[in-house]
C-alpha positions in Angstrom: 82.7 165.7 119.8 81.0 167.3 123.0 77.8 168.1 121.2 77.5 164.6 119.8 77.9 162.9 122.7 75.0 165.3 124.0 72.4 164.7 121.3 73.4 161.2 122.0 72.7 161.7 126.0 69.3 163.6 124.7 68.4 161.2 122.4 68.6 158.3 125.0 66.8 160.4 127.6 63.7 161.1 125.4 63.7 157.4 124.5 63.6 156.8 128.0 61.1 158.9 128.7 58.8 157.4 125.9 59.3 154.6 127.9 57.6 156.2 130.3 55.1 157.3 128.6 53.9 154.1 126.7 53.2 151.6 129.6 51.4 152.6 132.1 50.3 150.5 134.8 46.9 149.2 134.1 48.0 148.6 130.5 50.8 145.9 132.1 48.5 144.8 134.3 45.7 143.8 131.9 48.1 141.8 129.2 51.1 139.3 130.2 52.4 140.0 126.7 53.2 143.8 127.4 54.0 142.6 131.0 56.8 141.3 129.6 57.8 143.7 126.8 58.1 146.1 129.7 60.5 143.7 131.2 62.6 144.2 127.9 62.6 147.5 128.2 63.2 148.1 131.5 66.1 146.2 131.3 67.5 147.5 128.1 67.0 151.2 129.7 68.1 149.9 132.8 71.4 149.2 130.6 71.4 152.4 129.1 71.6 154.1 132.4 74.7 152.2 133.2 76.5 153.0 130.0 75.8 156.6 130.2 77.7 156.1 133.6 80.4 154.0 132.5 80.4 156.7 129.3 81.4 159.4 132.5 83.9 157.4 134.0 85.7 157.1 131.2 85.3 161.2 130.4 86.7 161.3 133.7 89.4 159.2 132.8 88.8 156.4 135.6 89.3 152.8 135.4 86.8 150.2 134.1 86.3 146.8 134.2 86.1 144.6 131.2 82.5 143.9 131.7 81.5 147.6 131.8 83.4 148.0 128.2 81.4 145.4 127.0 78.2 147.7 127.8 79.1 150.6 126.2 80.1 148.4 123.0 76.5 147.1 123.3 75.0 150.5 123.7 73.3 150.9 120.1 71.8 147.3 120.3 70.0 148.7 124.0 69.3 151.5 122.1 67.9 149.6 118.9 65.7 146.6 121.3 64.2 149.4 123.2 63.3 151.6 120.0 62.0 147.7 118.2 60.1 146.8 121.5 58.4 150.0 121.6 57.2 149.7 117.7 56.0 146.5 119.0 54.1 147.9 121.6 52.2 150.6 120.1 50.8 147.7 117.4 50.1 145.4 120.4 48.2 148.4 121.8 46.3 149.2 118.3 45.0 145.6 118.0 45.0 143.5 120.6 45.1 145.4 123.8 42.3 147.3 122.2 40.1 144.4 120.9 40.3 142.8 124.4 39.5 145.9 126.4 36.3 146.8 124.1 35.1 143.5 124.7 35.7 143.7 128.6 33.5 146.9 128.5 30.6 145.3 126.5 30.9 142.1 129.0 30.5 144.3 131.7 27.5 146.7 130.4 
């Protein structure tokens, strides 16, 4: 049970570090549309980070509340709108973010 629960830990910690990884400032800057994807998935990871904390508390056997349950039962659909979002990303960034930054450069030379 212990080692599943860890490649479930790692799991979410390299999808959280993809995160990361995939939108980086002057990408969210340029484009309102991934502006706002990264506000999906900051807030889905945001999420994540509480269940993993509610997922200790109740290792440790202390009390939660309702609401904190309802996380944790909600932990795979975090998990599945930050992995989606993501997808969605990386074609935004192969299409579109790419068209309209080609044709900055070429306004600009």
């Amino acid at each position: 049970m212990s080692s599943v629960v860890n490649k479930e830990l790692q799991a979410i910690q390299n999808l959280q570090a993809k995160v990361k990884e995939a939108f980086p400032e002057s990408v969210t800057k340029a484009s309102t549309y991934a502006k706002e994807l990264y506000k999906v998935v900051r807030n889905n990871s945001k999420k994540l980070d509480d269940v993993l904390m509610i997922e200790a508390k109740l290792k440790a056997k202390e009390k939660v509340t309702e609401e904190q349950m309802d996380k944790v039962k909600n932990k795979e659909s975090y998990i599945q709108v930050l992995r989606l979002t993501l997808e969605n990303f990386e074609l935004f960034k192969k299409t579109d973010f790419a068209e309209s930054q080609k044709a900055a450069a070429e306004a600009a030379a």
